[in-house]
N, C-alpha and C positions, 0 to 999 in steps of 0.2 A: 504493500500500500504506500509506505513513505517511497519507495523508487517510483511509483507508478506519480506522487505529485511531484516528485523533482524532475524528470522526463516533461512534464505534464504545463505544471508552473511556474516552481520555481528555478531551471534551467534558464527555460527562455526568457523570464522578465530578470535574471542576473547578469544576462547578454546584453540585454538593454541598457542595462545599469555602465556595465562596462564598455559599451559601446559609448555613452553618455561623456564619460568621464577618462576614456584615451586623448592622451594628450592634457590631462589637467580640466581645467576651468573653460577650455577656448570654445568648446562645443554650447554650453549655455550659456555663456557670453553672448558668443554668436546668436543665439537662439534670442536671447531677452531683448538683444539689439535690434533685430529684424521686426518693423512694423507689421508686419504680416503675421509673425507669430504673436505679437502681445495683444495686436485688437481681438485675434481669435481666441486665448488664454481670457481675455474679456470677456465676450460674449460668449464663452463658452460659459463662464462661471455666474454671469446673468439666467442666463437660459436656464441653467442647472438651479440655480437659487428658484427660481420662478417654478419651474415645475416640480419641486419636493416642497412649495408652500402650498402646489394645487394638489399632488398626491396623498399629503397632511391632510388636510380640511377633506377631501372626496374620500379616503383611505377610512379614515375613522368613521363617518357617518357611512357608508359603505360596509363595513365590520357590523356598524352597531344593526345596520338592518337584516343583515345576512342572520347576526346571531338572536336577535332581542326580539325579532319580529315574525308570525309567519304570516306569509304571502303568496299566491298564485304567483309562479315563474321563479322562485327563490331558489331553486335546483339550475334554471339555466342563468340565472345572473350569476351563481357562484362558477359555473363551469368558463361562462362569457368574460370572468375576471382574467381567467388562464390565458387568454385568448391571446396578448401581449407576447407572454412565454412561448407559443406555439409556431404562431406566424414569423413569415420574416421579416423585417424590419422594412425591407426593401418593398414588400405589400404594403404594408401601415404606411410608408412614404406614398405610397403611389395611388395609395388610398386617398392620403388625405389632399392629394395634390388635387385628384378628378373632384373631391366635392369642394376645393378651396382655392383652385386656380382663378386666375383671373380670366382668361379667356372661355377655356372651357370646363370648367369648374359649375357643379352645381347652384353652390350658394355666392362663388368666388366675383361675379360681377355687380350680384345682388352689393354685398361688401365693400367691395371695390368705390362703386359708386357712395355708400354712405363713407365714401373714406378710410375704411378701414381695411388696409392688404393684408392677408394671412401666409398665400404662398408666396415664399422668393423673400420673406420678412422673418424678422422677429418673433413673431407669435403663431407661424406657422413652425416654426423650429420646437418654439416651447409646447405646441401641441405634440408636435411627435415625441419628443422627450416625455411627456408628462406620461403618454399612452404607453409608451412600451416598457416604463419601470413605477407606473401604479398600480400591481400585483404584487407586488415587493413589502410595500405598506400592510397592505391588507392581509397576507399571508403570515405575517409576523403577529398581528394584532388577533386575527378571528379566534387561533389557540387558546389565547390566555383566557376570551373573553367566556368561552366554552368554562374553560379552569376554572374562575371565579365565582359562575354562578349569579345567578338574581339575588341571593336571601340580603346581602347589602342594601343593593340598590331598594328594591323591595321595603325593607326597614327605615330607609331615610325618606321613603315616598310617602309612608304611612305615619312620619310623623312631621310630616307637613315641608319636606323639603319639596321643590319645583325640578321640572326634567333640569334646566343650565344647573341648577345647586347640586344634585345628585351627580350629574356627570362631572362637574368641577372637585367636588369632593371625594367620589367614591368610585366613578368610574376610573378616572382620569390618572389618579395615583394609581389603583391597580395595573395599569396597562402602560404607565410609561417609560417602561423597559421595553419596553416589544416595540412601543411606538417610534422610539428614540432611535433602536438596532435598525427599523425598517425605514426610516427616515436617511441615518449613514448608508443604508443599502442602495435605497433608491439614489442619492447623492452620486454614489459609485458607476451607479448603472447612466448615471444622466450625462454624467464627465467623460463616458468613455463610447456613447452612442453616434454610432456610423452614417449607416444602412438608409434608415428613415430620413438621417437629419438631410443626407447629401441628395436624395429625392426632393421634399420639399423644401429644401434652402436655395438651389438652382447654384452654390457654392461657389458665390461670387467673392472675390477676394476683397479681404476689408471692408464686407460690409455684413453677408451670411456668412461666411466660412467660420466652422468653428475649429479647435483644436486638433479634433481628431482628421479633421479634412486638412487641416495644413500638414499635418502629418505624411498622410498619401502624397498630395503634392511634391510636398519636397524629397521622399525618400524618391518618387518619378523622377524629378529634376536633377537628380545624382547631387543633393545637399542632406544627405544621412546624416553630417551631423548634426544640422538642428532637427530633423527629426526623430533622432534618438534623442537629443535634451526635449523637445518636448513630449514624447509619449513618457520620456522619465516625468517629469515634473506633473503630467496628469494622472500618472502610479503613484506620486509622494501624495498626493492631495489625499486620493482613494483609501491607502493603506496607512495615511495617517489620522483620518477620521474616525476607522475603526479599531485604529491602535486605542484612539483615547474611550473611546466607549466602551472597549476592553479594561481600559484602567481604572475607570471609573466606576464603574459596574458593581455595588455592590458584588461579595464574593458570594453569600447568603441567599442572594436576590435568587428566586427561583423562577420569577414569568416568562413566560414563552418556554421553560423548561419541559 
């Protein structure tokens, strides 16, 4: 098992590392010099911020219906969550492209017209991001919320607490470990998305291109060193967010366990 992740994982992101860092410093010099890699390190980390505050907010209310509620279709909403997981990335772009283009895009001229562009922008980026790592969230959270049970919630309802009081006080703490893990997940998953983004961002330089697109770029353009500093530098972000939520963690803490 441990040869099969050193083969697996950590072989090849220690090549990276070392590819990064032949020659010293001059490769992420290089890298942080180049306007092309810092507005994409930008907008990559906007984009990514924006959709782990929409997979937050949709992730938990999403949890709390799947677990606290029953409903007609609650079997296919939970299977329709996986859906991210399954497809490839490269659908979900090209998905969102037909109903959000501007020309031929379903809703995309509808939009366009009231001023607002989705594909070939900003917030067509953060749609695809938000889509293919808001199962992340949710996967971490539904566990626990199973674990915990109603008799709480329950008790605080019956003596006069309101649903925001009860979920602030007793849901909220039970669950924010899971919430928190699934939050650095999705963060990971947002920082390191392809497929989708390079569909509908149309991965114009300096203005949609994000990180992982300048990447391909340059490693094309035979400048492998700034694309090994920057896929380092969006591996330090990833595997330092979950360093610290390892650290942090109570040791004790059993949710999502």
């Amino acid at each position: 098992m441990i040869g099969y992740l050193f083969l697996l994982v950590i072989w090849p992101v220690a090549l990276v590392v070392q590819k990064t860092f032949d020659g010293g410093l001059v490769n992420l010099q290089t890298a942080l010099q180049d306007a092309v890699v810092t507005e994409a390190l930008q907008l990559t980390v906007i984009v990514a911020l924006w959709a782990v505050a929409i997979n937050t907010v949709f992730g938990v209310g999403i949890s709390l219906l799947l677990v606290r509620y029953e409903f007609p279709g609650r079997g296919v909403l939970s299977a329709l969550i996986d859906l991210p997981l399954s497809v490839s990335p490269i659908v979900v772009g090209l998905s969102l492209l037909l109903a959000y283009g501007g020309t031929n895009g379903a809703f995309g001229p509808t939009l366009e017209s009231a001023g607002l562009q989705i594909a070939f922008a900003t917030p067509g980026i953060v749609l695809a991001t938000a889509f293919v790592s808001l199962p992340l969230v949710i996967r971490e959270i539904v566990p626990v919320l199973h674990e915990i049970g109603t008799e709480q919630e329950q008790a605080a309802t019956s003596l006069g607490a309101g649903p925001l009081q009860t979920f602030r006080r007793i849901t909220l703490p039970s669950i924010k470990w899971a919430l928190v893990y699934g939050v650095v997940l999705s963060l990971a998953r947002a920082l390191g998305e392809f497929g989708a983004v390079k569909v509908i961002s149309g991965n114009i330089a300096q203005q949609t291109q994000t990180a992982t697109l300048v990447v391909e770029e340059k490693y094309q353009d035979f400048e492998q060193g700034s694309a090994y500093a920057t896929s380092f530098l969006l591996a330090l972000i990833a595997v330092a967010a979950l360093v610290v939520v390892t650290i942090l963690r109570p040791k004790d803490d059993t949710d999502g366990d």
